[in-house]
Backbone as JSON Lines, residues from 0, in Angstrom:
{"i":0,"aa":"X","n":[-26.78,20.76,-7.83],"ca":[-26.53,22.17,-7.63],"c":[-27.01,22.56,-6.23]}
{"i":1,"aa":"X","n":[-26.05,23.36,-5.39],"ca":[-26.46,23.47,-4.35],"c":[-27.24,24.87,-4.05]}
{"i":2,"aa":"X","n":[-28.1,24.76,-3.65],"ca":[-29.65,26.45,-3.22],"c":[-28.7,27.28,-2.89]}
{"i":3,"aa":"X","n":[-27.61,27.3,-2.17],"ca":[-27.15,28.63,-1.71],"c":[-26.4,28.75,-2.25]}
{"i":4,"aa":"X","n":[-25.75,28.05,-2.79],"ca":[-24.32,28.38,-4.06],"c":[-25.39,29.25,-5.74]}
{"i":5,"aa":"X","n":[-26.44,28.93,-5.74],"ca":[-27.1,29.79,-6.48],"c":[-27.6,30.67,-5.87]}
{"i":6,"aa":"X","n":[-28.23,30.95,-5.26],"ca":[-28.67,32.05,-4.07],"c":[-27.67,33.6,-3.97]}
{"i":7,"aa":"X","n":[-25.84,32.54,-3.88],"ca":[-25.43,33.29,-3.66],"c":[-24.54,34.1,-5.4]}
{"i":8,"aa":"X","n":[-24.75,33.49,-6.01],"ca":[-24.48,33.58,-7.48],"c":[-25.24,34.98,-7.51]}
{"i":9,"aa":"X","n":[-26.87,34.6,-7.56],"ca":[-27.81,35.4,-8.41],"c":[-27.28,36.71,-7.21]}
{"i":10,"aa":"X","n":[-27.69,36.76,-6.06],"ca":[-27.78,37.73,-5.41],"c":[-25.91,38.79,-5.67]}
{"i":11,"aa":"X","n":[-24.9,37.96,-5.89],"ca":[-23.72,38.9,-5.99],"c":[-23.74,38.97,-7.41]}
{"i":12,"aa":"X","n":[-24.19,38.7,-8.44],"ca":[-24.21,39.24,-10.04],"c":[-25.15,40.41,-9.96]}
{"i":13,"aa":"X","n":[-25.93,40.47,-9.14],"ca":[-26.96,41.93,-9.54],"c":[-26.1,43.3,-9.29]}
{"i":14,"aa":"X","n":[-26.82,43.99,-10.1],"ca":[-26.28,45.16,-10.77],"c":[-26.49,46.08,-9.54]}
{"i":15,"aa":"X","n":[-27.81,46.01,-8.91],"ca":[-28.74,46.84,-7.91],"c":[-27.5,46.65,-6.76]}
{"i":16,"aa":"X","n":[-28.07,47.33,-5.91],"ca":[-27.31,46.96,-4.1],"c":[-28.31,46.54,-3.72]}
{"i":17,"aa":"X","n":[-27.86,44.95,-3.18],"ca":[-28.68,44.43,-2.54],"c":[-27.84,43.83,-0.94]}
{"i":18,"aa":"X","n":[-28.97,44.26,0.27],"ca":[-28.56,44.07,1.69],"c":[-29.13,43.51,2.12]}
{"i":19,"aa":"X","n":[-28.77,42.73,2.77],"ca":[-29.28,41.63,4.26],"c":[-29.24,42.31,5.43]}
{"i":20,"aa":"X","n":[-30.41,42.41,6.26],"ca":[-29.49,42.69,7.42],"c":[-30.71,41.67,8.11]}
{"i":21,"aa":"X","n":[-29.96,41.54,9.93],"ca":[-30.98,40.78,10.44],"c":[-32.15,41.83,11.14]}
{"i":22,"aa":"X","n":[-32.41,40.63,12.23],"ca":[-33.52,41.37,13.49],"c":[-33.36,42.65,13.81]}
{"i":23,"aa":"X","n":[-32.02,42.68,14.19],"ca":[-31.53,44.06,14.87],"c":[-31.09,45.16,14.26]}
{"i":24,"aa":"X","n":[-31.32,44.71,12.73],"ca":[-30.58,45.83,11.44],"c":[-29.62,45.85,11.7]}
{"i":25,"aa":"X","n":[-28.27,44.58,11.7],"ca":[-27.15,44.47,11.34],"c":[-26.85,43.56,10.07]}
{"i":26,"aa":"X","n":[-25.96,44.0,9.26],"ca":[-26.34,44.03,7.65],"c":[-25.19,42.57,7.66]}
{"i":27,"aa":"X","n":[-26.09,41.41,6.95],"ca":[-25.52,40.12,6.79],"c":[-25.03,39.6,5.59]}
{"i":28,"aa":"X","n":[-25.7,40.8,4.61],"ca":[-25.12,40.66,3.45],"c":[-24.91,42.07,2.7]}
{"i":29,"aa":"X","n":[-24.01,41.73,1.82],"ca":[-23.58,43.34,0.87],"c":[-23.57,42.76,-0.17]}
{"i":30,"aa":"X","n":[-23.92,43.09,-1.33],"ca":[-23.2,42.46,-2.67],"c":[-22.41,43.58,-3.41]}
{"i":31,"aa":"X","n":[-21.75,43.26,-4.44],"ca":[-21.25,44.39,-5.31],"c":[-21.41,45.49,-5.82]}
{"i":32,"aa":"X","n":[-23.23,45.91,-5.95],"ca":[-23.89,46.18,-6.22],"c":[-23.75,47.59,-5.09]}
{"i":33,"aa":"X","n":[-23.83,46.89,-3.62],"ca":[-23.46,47.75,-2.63],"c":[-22.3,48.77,-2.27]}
{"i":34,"aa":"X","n":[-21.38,48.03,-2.61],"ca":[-20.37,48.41,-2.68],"c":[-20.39,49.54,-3.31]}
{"i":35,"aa":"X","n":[-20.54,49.28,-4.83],"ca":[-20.33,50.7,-5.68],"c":[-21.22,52.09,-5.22]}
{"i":36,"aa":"X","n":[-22.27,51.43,-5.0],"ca":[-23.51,52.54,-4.39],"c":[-23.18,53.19,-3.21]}
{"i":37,"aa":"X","n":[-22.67,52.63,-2.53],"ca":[-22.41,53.08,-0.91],"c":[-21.03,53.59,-0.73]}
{"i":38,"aa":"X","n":[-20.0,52.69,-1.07],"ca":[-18.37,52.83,-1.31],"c":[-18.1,52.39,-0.08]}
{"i":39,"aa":"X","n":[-18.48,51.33,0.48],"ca":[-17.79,50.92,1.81],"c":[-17.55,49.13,0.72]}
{"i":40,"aa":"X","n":[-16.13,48.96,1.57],"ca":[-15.94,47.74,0.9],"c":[-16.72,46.48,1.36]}
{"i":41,"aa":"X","n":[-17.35,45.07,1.11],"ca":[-18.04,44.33,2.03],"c":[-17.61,44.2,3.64]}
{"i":42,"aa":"X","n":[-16.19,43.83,3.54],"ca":[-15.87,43.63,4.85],"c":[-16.23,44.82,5.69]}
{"i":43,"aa":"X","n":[-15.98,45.86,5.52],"ca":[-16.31,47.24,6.0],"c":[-17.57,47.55,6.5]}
{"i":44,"aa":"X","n":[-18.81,46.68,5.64],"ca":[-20.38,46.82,5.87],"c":[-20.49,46.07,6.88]}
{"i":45,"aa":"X","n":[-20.77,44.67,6.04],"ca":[-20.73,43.18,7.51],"c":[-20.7,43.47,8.6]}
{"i":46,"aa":"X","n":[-21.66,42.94,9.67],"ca":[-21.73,43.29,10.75],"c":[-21.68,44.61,11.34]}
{"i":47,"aa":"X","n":[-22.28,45.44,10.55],"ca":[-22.48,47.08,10.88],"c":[-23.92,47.11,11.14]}
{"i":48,"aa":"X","n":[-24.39,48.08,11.74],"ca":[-25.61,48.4,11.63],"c":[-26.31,49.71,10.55]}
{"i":49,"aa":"X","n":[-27.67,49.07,10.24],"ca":[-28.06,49.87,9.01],"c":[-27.58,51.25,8.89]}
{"i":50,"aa":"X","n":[-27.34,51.62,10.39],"ca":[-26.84,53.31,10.22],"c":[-25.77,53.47,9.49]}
{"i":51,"aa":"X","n":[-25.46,52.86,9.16],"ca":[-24.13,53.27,8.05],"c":[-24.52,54.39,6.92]}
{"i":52,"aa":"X","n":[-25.67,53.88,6.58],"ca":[-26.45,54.22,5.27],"c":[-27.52,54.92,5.33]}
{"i":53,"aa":"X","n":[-28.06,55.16,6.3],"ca":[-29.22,56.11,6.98],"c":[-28.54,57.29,7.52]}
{"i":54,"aa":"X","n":[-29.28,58.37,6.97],"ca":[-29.05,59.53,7.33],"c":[-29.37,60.11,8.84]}
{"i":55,"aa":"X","n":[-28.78,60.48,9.87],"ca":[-28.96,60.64,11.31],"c":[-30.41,60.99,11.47]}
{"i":56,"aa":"X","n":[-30.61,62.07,10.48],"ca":[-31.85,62.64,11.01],"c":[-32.92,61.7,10.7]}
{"i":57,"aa":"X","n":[-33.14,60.17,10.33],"ca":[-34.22,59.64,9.44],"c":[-33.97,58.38,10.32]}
{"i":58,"aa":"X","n":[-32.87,58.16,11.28],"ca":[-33.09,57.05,11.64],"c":[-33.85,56.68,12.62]}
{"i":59,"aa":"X","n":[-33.8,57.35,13.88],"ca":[-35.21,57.27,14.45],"c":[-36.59,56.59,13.82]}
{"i":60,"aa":"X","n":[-36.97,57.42,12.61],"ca":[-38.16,56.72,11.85],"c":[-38.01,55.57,10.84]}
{"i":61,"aa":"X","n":[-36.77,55.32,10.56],"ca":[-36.65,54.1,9.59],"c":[-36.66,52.74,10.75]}
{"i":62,"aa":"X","n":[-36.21,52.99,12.02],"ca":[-36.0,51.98,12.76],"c":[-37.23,51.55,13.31]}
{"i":63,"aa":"X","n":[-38.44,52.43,13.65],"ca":[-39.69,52.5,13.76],"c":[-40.0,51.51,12.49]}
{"i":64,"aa":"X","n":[-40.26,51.86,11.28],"ca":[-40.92,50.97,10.05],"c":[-40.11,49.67,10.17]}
{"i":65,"aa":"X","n":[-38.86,49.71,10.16],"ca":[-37.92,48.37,10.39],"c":[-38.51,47.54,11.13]}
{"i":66,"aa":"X","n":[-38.71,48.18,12.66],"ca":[-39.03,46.88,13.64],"c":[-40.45,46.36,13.66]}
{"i":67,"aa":"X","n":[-41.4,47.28,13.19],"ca":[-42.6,46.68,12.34],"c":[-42.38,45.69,11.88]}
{"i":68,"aa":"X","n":[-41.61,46.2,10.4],"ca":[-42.23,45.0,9.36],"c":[-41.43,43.59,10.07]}
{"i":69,"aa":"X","n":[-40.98,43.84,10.95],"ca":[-39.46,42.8,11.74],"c":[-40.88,42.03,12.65]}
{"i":70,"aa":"X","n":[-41.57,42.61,13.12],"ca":[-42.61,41.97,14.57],"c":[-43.94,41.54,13.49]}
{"i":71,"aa":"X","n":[-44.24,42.2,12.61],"ca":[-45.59,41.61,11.48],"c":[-45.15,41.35,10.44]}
{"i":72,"aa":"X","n":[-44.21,40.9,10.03],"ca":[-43.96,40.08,8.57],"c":[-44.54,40.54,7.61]}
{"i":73,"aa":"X","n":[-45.18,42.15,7.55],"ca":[-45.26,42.73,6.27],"c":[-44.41,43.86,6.07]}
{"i":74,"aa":"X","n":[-44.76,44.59,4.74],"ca":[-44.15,45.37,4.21],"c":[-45.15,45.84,2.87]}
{"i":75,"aa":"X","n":[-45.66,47.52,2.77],"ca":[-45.78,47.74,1.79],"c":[-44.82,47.96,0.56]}
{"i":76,"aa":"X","n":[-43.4,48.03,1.14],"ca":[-42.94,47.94,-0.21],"c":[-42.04,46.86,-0.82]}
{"i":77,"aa":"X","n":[-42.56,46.13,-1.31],"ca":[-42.8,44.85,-1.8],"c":[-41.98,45.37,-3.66]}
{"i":78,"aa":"X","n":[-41.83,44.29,-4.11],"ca":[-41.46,44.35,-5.57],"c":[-42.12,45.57,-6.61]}
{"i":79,"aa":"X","n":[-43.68,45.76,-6.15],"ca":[-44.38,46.57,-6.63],"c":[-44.53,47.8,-6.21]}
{"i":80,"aa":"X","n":[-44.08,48.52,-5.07],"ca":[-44.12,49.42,-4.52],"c":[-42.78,49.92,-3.79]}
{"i":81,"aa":"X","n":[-42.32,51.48,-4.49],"ca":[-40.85,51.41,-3.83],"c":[-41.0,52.39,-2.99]}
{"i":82,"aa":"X","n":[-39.98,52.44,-2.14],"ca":[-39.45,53.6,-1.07],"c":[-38.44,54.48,-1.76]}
{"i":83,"aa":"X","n":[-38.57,55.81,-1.73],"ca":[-37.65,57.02,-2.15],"c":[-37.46,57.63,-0.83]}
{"i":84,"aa":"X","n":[-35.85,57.24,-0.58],"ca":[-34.82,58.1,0.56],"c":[-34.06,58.62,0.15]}
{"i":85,"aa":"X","n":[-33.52,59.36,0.98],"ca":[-31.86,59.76,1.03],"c":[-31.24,58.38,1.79]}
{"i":86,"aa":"X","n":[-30.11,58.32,1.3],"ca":[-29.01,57.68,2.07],"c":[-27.83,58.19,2.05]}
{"i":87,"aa":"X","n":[-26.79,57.59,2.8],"ca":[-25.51,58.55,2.68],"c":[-24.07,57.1,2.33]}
{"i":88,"aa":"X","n":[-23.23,57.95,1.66],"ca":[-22.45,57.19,1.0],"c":[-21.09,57.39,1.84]}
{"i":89,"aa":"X","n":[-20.15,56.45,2.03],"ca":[-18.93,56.52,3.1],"c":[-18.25,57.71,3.01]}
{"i":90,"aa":"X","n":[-18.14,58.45,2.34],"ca":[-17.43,59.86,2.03],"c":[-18.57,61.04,2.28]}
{"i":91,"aa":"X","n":[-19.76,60.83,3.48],"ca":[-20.98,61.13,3.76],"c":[-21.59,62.36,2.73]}
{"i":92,"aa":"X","n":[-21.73,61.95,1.35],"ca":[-22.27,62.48,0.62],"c":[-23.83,61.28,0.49]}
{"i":93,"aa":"X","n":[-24.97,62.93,0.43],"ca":[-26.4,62.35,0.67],"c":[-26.46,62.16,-0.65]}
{"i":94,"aa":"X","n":[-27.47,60.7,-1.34],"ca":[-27.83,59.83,-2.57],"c":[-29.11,59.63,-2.46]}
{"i":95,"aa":"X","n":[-29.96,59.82,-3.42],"ca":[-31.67,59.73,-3.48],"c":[-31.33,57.99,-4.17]}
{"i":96,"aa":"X","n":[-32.03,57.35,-2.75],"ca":[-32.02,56.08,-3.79],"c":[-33.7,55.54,-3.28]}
{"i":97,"aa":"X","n":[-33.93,54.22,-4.56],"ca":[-35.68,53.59,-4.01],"c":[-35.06,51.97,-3.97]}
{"i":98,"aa":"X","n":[-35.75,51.67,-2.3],"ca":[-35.93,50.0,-2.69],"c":[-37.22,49.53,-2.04]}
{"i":99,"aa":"X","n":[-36.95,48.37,-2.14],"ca":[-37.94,47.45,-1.66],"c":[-37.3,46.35,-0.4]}
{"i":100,"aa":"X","n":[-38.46,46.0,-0.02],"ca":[-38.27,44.79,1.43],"c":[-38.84,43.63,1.04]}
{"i":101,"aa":"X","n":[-38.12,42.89,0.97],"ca":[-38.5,41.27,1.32],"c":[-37.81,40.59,2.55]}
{"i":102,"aa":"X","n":[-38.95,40.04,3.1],"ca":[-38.78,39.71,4.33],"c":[-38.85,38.27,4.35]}
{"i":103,"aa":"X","n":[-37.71,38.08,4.66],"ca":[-36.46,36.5,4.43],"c":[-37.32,35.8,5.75]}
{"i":104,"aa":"X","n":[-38.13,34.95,5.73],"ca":[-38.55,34.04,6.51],"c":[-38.29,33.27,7.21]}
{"i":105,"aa":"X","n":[-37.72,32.87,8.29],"ca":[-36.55,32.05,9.06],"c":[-37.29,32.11,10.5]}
{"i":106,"aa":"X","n":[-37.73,31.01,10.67],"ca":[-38.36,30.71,11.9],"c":[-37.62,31.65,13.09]}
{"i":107,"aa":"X","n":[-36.0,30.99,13.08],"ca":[-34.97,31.39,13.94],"c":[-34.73,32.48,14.39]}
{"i":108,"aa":"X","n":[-34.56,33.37,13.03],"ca":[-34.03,34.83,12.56],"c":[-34.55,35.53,11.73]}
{"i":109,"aa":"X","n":[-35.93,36.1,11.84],"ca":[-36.68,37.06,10.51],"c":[-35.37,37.94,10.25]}
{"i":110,"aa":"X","n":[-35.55,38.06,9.38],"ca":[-34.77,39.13,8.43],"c":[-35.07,39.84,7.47]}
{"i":111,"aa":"X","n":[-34.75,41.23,7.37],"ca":[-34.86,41.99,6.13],"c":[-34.16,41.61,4.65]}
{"i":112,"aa":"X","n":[-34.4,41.94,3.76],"ca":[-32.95,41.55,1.95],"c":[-34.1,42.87,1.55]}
{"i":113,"aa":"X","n":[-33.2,44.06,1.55],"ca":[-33.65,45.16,0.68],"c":[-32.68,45.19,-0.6]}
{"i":114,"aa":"X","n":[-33.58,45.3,-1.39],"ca":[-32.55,46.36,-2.8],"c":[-32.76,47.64,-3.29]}
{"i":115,"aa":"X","n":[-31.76,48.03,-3.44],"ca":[-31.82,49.53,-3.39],"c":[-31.33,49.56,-4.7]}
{"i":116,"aa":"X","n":[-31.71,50.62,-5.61],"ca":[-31.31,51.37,-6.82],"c":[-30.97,52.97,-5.92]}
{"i":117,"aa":"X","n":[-29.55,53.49,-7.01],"ca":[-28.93,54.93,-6.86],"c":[-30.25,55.65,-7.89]}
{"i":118,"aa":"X","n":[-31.12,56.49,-7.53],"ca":[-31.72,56.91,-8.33],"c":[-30.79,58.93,-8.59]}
{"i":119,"aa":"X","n":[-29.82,58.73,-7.82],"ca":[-29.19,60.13,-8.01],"c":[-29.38,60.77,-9.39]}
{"i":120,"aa":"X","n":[-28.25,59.91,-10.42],"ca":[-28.2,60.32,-11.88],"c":[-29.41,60.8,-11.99]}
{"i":121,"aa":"X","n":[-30.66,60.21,-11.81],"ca":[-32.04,61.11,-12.62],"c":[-32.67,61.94,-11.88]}
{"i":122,"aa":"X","n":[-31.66,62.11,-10.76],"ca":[-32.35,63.33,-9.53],"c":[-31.55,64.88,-9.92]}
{"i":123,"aa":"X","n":[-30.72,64.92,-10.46],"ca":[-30.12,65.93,-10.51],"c":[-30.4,67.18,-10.48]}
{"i":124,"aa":"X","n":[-30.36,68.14,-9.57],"ca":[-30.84,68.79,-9.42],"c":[-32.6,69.16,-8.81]}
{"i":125,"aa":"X","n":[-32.77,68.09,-8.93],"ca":[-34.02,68.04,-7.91],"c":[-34.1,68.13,-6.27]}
{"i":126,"aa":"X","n":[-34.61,68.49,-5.82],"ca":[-34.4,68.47,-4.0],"c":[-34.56,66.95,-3.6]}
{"i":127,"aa":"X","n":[-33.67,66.85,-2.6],"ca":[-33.09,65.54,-2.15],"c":[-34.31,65.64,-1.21]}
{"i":128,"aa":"X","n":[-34.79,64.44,-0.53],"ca":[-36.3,63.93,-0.37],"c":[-35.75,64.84,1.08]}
{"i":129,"aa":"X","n":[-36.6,65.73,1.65],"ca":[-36.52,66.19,2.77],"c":[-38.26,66.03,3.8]}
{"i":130,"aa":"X","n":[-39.03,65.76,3.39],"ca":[-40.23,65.85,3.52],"c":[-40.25,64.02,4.12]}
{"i":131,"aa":"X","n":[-41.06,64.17,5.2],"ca":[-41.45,63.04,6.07],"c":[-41.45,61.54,5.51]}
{"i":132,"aa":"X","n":[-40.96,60.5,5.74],"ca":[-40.78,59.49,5.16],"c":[-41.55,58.55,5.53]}
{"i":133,"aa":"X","n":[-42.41,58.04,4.94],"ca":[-43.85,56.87,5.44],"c":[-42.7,55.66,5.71]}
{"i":134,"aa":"X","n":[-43.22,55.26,7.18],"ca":[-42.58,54.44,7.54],"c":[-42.95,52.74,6.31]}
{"i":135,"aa":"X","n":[-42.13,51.79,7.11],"ca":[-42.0,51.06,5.95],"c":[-42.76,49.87,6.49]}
């Protein structure tokens, strides 16, 4: 059995949106998951930069926490600890979603693999996160 032919199994069966992107926050992977959450088709994501999905006013500071955890190989939000944003979906409607960072280890090419959950459905009617976002 080959590591990335499972790799790439587990990672496109998940339910969640899960993204790759590299160094520079250009997104190397999308899964299905993405798709539905975001509504851009894979080919459409690939080779985009994270701004697709970041809201104008937040990117400035997401790119700040990005290139952190990108130069120190951490991240508080880890499996156990999530991030609550806005993001925006291709028909630029804003979505309260939470993920996490794991930071893909590659001598060559550090990289980000976030997954994101739509936490919308249980936001309804709640105010969409407008209040300062702890970098990541």
């Amino acid at each position: 059995m080959n590591d990335a032919a499972v790799a790439e199994a587990l990672l496109s069966g998940r339910a969640d949106a899960i993204i790759a992107a590299d160094r520079a926050g250009i997104i190397r992977f999308w899964n299905p998951g993405a798709e539905r959450l975001f509504s851009y088709a894979r080919h459409e994501a690939l080779e985009q930069s994270l701004d697709l999905i970041i809201p104008e006013r937040l990117r400035q500071r997401h790119w700040v926490g990005y290139n952190n955890v990108i130069q120190t190989g951490h991240s508080r939000y880890t499996e156990s600890d999530l991030l609550s944003v806005p993001a925006i979906r291709k028909d630029g409607s804003t979505i309260s979603v939470e993920f996490t960072v794991s930071l893909i280890k590659d001598p060559a090419a550090r990289s980000a693999l976030e997954s994101t959950i739509d936490m919308s459905p249980w936001c309804k009617g709640a105010p969409i996160f407008t209040s300062r976002v702890p970098a990541v």
